[in-house]
C-alpha positions in Angstrom: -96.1 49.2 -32.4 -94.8 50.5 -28.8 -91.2 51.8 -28.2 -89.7 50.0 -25.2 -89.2 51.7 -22.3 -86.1 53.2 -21.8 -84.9 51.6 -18.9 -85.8 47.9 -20.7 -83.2 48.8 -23.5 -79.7 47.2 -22.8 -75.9 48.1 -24.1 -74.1 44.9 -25.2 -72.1 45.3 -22.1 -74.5 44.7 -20.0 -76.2 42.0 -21.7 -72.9 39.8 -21.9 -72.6 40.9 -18.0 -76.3 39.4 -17.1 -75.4 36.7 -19.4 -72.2 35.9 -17.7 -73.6 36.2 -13.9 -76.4 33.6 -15.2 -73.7 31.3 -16.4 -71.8 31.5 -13.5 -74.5 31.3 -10.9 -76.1 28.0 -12.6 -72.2 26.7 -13.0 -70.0 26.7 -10.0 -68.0 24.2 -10.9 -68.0 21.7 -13.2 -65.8 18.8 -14.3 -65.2 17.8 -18.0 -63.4 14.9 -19.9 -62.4 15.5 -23.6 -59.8 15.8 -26.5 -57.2 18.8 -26.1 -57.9 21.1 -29.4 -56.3 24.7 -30.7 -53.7 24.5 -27.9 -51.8 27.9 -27.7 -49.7 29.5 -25.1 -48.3 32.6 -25.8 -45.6 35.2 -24.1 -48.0 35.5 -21.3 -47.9 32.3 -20.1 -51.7 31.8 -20.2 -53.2 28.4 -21.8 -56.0 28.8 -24.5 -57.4 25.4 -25.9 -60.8 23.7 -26.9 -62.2 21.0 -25.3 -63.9 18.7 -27.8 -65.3 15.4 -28.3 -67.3 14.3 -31.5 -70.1 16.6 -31.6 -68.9 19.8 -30.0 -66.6 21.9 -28.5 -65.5 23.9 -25.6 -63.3 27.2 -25.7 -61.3 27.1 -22.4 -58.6 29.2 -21.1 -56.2 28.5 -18.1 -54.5 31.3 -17.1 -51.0 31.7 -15.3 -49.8 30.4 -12.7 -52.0 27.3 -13.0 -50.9 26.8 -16.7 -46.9 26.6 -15.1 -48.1 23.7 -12.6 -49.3 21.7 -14.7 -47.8 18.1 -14.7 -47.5 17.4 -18.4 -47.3 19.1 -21.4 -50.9 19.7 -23.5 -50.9 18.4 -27.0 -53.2 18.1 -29.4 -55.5 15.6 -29.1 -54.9 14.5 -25.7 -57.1 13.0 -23.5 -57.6 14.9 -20.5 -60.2 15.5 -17.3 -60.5 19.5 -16.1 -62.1 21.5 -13.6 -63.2 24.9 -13.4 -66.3 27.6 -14.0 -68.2 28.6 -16.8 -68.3 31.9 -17.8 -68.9 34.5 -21.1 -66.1 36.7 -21.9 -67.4 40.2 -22.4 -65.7 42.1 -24.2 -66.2 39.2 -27.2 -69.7 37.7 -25.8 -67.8 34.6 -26.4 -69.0 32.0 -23.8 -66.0 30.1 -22.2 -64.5 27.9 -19.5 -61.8 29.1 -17.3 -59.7 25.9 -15.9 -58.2 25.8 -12.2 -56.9 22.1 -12.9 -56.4 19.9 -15.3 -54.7 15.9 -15.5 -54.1 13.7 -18.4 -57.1 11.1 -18.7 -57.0 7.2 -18.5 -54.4 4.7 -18.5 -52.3 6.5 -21.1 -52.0 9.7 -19.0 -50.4 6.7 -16.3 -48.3 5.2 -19.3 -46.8 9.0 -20.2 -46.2 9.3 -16.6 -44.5 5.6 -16.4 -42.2 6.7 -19.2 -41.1 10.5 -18.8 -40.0 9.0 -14.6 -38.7 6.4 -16.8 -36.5 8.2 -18.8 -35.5 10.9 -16.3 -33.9 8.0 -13.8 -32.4 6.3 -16.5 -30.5 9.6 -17.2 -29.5 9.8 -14.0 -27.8 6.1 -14.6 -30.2 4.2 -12.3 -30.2 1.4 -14.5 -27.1 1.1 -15.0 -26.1 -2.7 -14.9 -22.1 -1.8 -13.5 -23.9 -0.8 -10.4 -25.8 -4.0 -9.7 -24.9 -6.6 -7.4 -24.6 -10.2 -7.9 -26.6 -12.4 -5.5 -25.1 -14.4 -2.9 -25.1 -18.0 -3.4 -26.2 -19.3 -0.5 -28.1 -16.8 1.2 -29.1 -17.6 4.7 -32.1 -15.4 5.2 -34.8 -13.4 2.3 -37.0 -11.0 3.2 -40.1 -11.5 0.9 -41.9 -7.5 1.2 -45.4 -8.7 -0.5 -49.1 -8.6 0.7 -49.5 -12.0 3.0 -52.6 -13.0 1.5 -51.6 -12.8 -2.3 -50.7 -15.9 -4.3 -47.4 -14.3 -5.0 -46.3 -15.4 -1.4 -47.3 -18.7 -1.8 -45.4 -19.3 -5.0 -42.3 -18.3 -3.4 -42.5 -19.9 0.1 -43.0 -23.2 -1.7 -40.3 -23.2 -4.0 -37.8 -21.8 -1.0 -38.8 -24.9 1.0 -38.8 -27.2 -2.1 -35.7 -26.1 -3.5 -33.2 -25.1 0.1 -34.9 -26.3 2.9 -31.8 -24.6 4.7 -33.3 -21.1 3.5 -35.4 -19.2 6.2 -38.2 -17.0 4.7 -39.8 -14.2 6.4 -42.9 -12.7 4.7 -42.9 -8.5 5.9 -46.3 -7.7 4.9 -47.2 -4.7 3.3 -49.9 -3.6 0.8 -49.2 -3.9 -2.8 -52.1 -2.1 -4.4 -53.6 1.7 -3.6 -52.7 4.7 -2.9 -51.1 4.1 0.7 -48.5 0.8 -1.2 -46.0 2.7 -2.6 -45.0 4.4 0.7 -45.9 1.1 3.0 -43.1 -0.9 0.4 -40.7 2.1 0.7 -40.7 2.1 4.3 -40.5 -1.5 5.0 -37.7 -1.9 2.2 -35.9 0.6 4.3 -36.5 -1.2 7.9 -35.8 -4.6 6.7 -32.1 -3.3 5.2 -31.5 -1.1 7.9 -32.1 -4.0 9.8 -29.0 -5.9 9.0 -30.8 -9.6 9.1 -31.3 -10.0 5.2 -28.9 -11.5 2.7 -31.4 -10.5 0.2 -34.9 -8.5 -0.1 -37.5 -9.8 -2.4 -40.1 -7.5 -3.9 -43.1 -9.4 -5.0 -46.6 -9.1 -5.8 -49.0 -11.0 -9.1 -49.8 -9.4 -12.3 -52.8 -6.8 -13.1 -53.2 -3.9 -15.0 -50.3 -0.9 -15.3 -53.0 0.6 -12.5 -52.7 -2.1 -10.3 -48.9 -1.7 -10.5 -49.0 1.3 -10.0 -47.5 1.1 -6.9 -44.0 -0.1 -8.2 -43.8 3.1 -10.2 -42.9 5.9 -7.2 -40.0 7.3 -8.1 -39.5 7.3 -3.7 -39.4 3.5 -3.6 -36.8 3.1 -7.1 -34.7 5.3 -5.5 -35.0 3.1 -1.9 -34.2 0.2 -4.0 -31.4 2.1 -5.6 -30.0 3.0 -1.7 -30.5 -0.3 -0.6 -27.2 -1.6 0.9 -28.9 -5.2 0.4 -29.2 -6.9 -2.9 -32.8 -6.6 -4.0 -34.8 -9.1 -6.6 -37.7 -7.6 -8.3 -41.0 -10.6 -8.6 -43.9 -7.7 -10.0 -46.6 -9.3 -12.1 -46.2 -11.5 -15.4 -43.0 -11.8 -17.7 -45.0 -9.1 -20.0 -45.3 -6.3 -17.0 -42.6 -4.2 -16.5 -42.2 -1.9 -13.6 -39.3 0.9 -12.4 -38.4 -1.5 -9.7 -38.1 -3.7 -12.2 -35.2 -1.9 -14.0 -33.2 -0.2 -11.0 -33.2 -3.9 -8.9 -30.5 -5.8 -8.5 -32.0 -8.7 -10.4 -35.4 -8.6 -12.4 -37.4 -11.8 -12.0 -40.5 -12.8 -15.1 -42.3 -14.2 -12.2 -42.6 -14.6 -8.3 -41.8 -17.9 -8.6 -38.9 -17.6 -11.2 -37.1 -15.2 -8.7 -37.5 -18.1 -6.0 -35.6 -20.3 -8.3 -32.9 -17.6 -8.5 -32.2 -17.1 -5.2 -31.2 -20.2 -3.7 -29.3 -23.7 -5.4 -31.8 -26.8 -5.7 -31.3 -29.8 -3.3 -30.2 -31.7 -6.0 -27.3 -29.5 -7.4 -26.0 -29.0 -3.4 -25.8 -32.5 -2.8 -24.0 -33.1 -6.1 -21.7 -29.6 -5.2 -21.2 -31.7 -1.8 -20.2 -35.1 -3.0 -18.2 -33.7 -5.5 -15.8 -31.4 -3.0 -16.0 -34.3 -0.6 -14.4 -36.5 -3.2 -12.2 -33.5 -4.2 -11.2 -33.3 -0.3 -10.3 -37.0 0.1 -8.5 -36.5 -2.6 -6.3 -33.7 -1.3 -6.0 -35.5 1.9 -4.7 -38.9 0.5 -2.2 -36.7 -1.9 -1.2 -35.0 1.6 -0.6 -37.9 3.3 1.9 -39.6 0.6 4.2 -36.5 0.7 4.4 -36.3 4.2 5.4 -40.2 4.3 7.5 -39.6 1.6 9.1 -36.9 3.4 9.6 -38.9 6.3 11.2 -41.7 4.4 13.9 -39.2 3.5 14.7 -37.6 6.7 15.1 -41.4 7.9 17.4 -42.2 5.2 19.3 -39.0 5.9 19.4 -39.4 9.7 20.9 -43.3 8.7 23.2 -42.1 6.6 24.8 -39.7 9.3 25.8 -41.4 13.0 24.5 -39.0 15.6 27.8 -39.4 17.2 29.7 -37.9 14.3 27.1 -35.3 14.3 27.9 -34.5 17.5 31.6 -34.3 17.1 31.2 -32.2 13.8 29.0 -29.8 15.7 31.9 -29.8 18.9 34.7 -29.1 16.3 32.3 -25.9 14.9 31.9 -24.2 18.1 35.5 -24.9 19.1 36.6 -23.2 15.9 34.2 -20.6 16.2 35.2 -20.2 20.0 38.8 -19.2 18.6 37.8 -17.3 15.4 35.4 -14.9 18.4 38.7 -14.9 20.6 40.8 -13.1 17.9 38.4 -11.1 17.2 38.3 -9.7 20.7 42.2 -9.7 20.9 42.5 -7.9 17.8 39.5 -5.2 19.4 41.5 -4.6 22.5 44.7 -4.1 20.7 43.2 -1.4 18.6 41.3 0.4 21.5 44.6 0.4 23.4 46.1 2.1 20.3 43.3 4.3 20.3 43.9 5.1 24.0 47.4 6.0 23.9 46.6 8.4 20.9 44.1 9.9 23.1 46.5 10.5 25.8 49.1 11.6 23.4 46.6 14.4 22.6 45.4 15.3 25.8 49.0 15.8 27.5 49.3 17.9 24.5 46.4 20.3 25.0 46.6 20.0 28.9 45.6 23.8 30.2 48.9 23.9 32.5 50.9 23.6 29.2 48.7 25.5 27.1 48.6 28.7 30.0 52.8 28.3 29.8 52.6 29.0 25.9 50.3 31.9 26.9 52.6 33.6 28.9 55.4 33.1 26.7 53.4 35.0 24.0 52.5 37.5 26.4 55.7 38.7 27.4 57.2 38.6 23.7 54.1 40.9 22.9 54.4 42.9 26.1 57.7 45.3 24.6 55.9 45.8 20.9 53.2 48.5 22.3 56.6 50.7 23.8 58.4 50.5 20.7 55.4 51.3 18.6 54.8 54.2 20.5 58.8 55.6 20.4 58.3 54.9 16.3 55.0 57.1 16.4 56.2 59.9 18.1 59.7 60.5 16.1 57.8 60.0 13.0 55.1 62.6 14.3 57.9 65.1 15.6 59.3 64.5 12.0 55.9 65.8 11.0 55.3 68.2 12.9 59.3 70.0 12.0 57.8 70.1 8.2 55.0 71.6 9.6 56.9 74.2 11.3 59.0 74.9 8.1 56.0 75.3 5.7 54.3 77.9 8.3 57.5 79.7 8.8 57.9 79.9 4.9 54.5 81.7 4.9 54.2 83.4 7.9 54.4 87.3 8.0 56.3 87.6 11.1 59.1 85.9 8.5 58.4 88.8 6.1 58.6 91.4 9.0 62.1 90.3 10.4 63.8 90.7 7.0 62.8 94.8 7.3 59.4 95.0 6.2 56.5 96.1 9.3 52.7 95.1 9.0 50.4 98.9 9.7 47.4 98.8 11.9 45.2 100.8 13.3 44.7 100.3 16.9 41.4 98.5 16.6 43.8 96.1 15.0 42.8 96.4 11.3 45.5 96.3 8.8 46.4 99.2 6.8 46.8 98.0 3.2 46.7 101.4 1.7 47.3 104.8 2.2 43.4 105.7 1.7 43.2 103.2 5.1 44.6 105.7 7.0 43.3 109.6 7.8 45.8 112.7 8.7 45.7 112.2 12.9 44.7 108.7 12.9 47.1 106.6 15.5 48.5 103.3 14.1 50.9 100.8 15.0 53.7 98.9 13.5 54.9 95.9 14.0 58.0 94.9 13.6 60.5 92.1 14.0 61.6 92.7 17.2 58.8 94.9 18.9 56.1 97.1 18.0 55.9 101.1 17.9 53.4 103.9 17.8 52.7 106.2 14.8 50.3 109.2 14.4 49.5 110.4 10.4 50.7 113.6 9.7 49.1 116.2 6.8 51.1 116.1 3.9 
């Protein structure tokens, strides 16, 4: 048997790698639909699953940041449709699929979607019935936002013009159904309001399948309705379908032509509202009238009852007396301010400047003779002073010990000779005595 050439024999590594560039190159891309299987993610935030229907399986791996985008959460055993490339890791020869995108399958994936947007607006308290408003009763004109060729439209035109002829109805056409409705609805939900010619927007459309209502399930348009400063009436498919719009309207109608009914009174029930306040107002008015003519009755009977002559005199003897009563009044006011007056006077002949400079000078000239005496009291109380003084300097003074015998030595620079060390033999001095002052010269002993 015949060795193989050396440069036939390949390392596992290479084999996976020719086995994963085949794979690759015949698979570019490929899109699958299956079950969700052996979902993990762990700390590195990749995806690792199996994609597997009844016979076989898949082994897949979505790594991050495409795992993070997704739009749900994988479970097992959901239904999903993926994208990506086939390829064989290596370092395992384990042949794989590597996912760039991936979206829940079928009309569950739209029912999951219906009720996490669901849930997440009614915790924002969308729904919450405080912040609906009642309809008006007679509502002049609806705006009916539906597609113009649907039977929907029909329904609801009929009734309006069955039920309040009065009504006016204008159809703003939009589509109801696709991928361009939600944001065609949202914008002419948003024109008509803004518009100010609406008492109240319908939205309207027949039933179908939770994919054909798709449309009334954009979060955009629940929140429009939410804004809407006009009361909005939600008419989306049969009793059985239910819609976002449906619970964040104002009022949620089974049917299109249910929600006609509720927005406007029949014929029948105005005319008997009519008759009944007519009635009511004739009433009113005949009640009126007898109290007015009652009233009238008694004024006559009071204006008989008192002569207008009388009246007249009564009234003359009231303004005489109130003629005297306003002339005392002003008698006693002009005796008072001539009180008043005279006080005034009183006070300013008492503080007139000619009298009060008078007082001034009087004052002056009793003040004028204090400073002299002062000043004779200062000085013989300082000369009194200054004779102690003279007596306590005299008391210690040496001129006082000099005249009673004694004499103060000094040289003649004028230091004092306090002892007899002072002094050398030939040194001059002079003493001073009471009366004069003589020469000495120190002599040997």
């Amino acid at each position: 048997m015949n060795s193989p050439a050396p440069d036939h024999v390949l390392t596992p590594s290479q084999l996976n790698t020719l086995a994963r560039d085949l794979l690759e190159g015949a698979f570019p891309l490929v899109w699958i639909e299956a079950e969700l299987g052996n979902v993990a993610r762990p700390s590195s935030g990749h995806l690792y699953f199996t994609l597997k229907d009844s016979r076989a399986q898949v082994r897949c791996a979505m790594f991050k940041p495409k795992s993070t985008w997704l739009k749900f959460i994988p479970r097992e055993g959901m239904k999903v449709l993926a994208r990506g490339r086939l390829t064989l890791y290596e370092a395992r020869g384990e042949y794989q699929m590597v996912l760039d995108h991936m979206e829940e399958a079928g009309e569950g994936a739209l029912r999951r979607a219906f009720e996490e947007l669901k849930a997440r607006l009614q915790a924002e308290g969308l729904f919450e019935q405080a912040r609906k408003r009642p309809l008006p009763p007679y509502p002049a004109r609806i705006g009916i936002i539906t597609s113009p060729s649907g039977a929907a439209v029909r329904d609801v035109v009929s009734v309006l013009a069955r039920r309040f002829p009065l009504v006016q109805a204008d159809v703003l056409p939009v589509q109801v159904q696709g991928n361009a409705a939600a944001g065609q609805i949202t914008a002419m939900l948003q024109r008509a309001a803004a518009s100010g010619r609406y008492d109240i927007l319908v939205l309207a459309r027949g039933g179908g399948s939770l994919e054909d209502l798709w449309a009334f399930n954009d979060e955009q348009l629940a929140r429009a309705i939410v804004s809407c400063p006009v009361p909005v009436v939600a008419a989306i498919g049969h009793e059985t379908d239910f819609s976002l719009c449906d619970f964040v309207a104002d009022v949620r109608a089974p049917t299109p032509s249910v929600a006609a009914e509720l927005l406007v009174p029949a014929r029948e029930d105005v005319t008997r509202h009519l008759r009944a306040l007519e009635a009511r107002l004739a009433s009113l008015q005949s009640l009126h009238l007898r109290h007015a003519m009652q009233r009238a009755d008694r004024a006559a009977l009071r204006l008989n009852a008192m002569r207008p002559r009388a009246r007249l005199d009564l009234l003359h003897r009231r303004q005489l007396e109130a003629m005297r009563r306003l002339d005392d009044v002003l008698r006693r006011r002009l005796g008072d301010a001539r009180v008043r007056l005279r006080h005034a006077d009183a006070v300013l002949r008492l503080h007139h400047p000619q009298g009060r400079i008078q007082r001034l000078r009087e004052r002056l000239a009793a003040l004028a003779t204090r400073p002299q005496a002062a000043v004779a009291r200062r000085m013989a109380n300082d000369a009194l002073a200054l004779r102690g003084l003279a007596r306590s300097l005299e008391a210690v003074s040496p001129l006082a010990t000099v005249a009673r015998g004694y004499a103060i030595v000094r040289h003649e620079d004028g230091r004092v000779v306090r002892s007899v060390l002072d002094a050398a033999p030939g040194d001059g001095l002079q003493l001073q005595l009471g009366d004069g002052r003589l020469r000495a010269r120190v002599e040997p002993r």
